[in-house]
N, CA, C and O atoms as CSV, one atom per row, in Angstrom:
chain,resi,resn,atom,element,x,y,z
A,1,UNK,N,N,70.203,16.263,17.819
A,1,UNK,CA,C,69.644,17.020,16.712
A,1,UNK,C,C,68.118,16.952,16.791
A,1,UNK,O,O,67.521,15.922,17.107
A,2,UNK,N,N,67.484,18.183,16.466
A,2,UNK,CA,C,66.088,18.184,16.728
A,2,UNK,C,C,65.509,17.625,15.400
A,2,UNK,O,O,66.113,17.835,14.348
A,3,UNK,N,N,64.331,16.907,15.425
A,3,UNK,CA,C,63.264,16.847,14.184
A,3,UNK,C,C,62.151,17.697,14.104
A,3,UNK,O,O,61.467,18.318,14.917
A,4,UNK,N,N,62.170,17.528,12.755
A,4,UNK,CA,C,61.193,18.722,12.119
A,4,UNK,C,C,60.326,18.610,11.305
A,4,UNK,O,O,60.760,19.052,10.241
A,5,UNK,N,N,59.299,18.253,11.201
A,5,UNK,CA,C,58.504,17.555,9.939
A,5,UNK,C,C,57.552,18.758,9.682
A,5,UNK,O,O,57.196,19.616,10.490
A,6,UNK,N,N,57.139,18.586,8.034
A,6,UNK,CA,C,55.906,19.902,8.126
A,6,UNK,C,C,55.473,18.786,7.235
A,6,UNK,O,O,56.024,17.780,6.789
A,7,UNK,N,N,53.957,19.476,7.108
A,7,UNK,CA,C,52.604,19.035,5.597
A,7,UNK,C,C,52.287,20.524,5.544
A,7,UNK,O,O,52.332,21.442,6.362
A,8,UNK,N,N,51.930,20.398,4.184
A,8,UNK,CA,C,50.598,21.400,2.874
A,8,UNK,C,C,49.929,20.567,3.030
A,8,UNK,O,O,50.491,19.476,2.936
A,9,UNK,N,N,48.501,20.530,3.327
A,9,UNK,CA,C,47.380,19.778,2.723
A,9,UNK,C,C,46.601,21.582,2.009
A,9,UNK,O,O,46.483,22.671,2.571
A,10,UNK,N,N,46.241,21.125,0.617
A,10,UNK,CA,C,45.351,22.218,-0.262
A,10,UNK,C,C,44.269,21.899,-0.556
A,10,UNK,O,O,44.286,20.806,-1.122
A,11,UNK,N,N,42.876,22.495,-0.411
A,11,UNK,CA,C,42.101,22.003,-0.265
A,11,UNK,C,C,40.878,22.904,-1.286
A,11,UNK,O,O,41.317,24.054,-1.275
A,12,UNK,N,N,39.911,22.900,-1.920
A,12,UNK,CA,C,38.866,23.495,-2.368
A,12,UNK,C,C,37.805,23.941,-1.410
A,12,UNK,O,O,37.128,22.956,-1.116
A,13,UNK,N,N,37.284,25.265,-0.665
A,13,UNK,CA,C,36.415,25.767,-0.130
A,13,UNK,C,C,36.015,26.088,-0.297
A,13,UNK,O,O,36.339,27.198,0.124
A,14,UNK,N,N,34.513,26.233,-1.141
A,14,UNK,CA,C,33.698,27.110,-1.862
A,14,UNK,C,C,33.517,28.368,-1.673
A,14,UNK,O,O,32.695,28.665,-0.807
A,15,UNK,N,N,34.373,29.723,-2.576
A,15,UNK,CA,C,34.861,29.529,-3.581
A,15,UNK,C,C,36.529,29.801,-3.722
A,15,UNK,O,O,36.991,30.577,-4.559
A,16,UNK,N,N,37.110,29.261,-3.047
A,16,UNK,CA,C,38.486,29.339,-2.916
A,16,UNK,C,C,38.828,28.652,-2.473
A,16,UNK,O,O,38.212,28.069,-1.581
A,17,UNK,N,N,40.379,28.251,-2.981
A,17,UNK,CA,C,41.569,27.076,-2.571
A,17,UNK,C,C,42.353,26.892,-1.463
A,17,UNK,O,O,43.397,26.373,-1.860
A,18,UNK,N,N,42.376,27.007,-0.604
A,18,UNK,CA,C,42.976,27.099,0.683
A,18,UNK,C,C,44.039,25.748,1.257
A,18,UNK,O,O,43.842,24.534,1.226
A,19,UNK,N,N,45.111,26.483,1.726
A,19,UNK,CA,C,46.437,25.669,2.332
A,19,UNK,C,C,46.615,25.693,3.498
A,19,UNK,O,O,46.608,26.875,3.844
A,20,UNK,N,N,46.883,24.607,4.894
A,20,UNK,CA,C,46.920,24.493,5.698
A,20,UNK,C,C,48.121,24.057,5.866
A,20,UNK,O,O,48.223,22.999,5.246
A,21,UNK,N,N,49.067,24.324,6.379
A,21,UNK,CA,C,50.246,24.189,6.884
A,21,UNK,C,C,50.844,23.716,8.017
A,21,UNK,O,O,50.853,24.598,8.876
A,22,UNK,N,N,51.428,22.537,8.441
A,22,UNK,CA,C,51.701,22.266,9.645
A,22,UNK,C,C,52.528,21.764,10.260
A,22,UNK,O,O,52.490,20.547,10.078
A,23,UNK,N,N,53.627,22.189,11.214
A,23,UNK,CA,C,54.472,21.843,11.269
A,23,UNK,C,C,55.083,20.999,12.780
A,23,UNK,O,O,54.593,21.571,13.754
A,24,UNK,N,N,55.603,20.330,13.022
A,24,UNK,CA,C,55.805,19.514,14.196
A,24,UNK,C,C,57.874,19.807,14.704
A,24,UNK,O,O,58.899,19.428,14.138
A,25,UNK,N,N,57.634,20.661,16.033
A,25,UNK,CA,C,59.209,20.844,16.381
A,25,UNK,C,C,59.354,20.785,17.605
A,25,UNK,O,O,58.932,21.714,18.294
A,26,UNK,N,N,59.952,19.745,18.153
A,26,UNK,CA,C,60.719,20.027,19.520
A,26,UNK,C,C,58.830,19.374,20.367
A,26,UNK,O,O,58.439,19.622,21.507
A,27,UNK,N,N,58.275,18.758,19.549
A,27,UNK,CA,C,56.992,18.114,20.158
A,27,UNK,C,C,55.608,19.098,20.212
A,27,UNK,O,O,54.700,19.057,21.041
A,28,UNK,N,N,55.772,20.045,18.977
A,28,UNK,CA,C,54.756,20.727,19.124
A,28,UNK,C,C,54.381,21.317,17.694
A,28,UNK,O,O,54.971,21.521,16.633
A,29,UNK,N,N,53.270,21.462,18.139
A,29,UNK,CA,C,52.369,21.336,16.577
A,29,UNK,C,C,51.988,23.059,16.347
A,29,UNK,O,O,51.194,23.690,17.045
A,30,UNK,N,N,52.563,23.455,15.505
A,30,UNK,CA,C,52.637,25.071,14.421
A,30,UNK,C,C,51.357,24.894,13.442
A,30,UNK,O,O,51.599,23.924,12.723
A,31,UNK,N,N,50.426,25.300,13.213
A,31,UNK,CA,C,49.774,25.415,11.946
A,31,UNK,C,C,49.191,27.083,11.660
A,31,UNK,O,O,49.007,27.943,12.521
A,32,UNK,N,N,48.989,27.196,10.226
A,32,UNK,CA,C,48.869,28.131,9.602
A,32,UNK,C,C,47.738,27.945,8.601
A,32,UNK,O,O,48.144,26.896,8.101
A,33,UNK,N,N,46.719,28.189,8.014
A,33,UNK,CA,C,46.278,28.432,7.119
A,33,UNK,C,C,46.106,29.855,6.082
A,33,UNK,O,O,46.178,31.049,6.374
A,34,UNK,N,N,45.902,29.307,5.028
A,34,UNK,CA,C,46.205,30.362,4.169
A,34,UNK,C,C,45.648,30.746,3.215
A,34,UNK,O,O,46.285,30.338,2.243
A,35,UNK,N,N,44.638,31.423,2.845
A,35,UNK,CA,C,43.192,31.552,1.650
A,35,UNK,C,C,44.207,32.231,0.494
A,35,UNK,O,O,44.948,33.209,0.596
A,36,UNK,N,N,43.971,31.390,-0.574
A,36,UNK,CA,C,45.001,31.541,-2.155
A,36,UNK,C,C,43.953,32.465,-2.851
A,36,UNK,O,O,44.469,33.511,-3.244
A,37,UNK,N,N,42.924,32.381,-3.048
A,37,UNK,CA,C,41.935,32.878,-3.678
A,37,UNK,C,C,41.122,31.272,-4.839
A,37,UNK,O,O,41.280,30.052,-4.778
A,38,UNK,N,N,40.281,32.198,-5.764
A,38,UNK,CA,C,39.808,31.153,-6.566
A,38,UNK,C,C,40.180,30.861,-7.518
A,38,UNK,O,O,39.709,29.956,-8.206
A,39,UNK,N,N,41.408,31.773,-7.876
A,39,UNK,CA,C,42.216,30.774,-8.956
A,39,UNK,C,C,43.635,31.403,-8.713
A,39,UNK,O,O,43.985,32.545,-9.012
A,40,UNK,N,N,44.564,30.176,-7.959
A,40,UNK,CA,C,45.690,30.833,-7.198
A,40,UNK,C,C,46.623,30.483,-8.904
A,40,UNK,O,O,46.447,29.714,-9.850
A,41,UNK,N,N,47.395,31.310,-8.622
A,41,UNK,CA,C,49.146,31.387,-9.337
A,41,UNK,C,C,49.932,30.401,-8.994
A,41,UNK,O,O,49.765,30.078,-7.817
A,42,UNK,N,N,50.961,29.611,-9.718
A,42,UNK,CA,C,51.706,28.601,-9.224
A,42,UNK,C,C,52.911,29.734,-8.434
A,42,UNK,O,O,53.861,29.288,-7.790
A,43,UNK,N,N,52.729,30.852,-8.575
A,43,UNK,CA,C,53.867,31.480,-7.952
A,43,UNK,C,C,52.985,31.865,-6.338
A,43,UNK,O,O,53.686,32.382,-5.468
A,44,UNK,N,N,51.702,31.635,-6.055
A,44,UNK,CA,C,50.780,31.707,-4.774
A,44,UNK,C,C,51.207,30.311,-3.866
A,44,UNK,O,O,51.195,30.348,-2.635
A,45,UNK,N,N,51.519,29.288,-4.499
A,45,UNK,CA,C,52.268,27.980,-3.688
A,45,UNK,C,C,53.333,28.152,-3.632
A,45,UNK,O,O,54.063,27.327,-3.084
């Protein structure tokens, strides 16, 4: 069976909130970032 781990780290960037995403499969590293704006929606996470 394979493993699969991810992180969100969310972060403040002047002037917007930004999410970095990252994921680890089969020994390899996926990331994504993602600009929410400056005042994200709990429905934007």
């Amino acid at each position: 069976m394979d493993k699969v781990s991810g992180r969100l780290t969310v972060f403040f960037e002047e002037p917007f909130w930004v999410g970095v995403f990252e994921r680890i499969s089969e020994g390899k590293l996926s990331v994504c970032k993602v600009t929410f704006g400056s005042e994200p929606k709990d429905y934007d996470m």
